[in-house]
N, C-alpha and C positions, 0 to 999 in steps of 0.2 A: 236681492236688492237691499242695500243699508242705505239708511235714512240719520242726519247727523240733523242734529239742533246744540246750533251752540251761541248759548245767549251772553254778550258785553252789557255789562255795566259800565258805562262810560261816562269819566270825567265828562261834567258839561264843557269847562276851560279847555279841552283838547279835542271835543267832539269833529272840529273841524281837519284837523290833523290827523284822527282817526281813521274818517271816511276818504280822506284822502293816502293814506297810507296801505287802506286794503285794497283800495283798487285794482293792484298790479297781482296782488294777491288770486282778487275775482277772477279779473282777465285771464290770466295763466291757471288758471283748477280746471276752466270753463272748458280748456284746450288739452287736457290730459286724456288717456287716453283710460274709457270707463267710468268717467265723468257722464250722469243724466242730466244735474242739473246743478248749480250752486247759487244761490238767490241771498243776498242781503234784504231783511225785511224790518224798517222801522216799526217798531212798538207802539200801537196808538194809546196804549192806558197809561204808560210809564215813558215817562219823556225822554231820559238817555238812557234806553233800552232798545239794544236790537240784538237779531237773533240769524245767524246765517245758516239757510235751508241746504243741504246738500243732500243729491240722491248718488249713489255710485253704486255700480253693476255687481259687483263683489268688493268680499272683502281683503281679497289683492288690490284691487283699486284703491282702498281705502290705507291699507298698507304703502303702497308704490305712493300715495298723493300726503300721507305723513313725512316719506320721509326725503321728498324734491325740496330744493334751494327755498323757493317761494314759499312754501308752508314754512320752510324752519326758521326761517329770517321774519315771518312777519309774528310768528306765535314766540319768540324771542323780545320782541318789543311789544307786543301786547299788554303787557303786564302795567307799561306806561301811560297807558289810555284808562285802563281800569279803575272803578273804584269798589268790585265785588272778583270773586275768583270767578273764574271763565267757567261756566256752568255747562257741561257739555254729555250729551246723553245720543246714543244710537241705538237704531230701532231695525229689524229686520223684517222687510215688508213685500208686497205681490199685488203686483196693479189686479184691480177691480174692476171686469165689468159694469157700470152702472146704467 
């Protein structure tokens, strides 16, 4: 399983055209095929900070959802929202018992 955290700094001025812009983004990862999970999570400490959760089965998934229409078209305009570089770290992980 890979685990992606990728955190926006976001224009406050654009915030609203942001979340409105990933949308189609969510919708379509959510539908891919080896997709767990992709969750947008606002930042409660830092005000335009958030950070989108993705879990994917492998890392063909992760390959195959890099390089569809919807990831490249929205990480193309990204950079218009920003105002830190798109911070983006992945983690290889194995569900836990608890």
């Amino acid at each position: 399983m890979i685990i992606i955290h990728a955190v926006f700094h976001i224009d406050p001025a654009k915030k609203d055209r942001f979340l409105e812009e990933i949308q189609p983004l969510i919708a379509a990862s959510r539908e891919e095929e080896g997709n767990i999970s992709y969750q947008l999570q606002k930042d409660t400490e830092r005000e335009h900070v958030y950070m989108m959760v993705e879990v994917w089965q492998d890392q063909q998934a992760v390959e195959s959802h890099n390089s569809t229409e919807h990831f490249t078209k929205f990480v193309a305009q990204a950079k218009d929202f920003l105002t830190a570089p798109l911070d983006v770290k992945a983690f290889v992980g194995q569900p836990v018992k608890l």
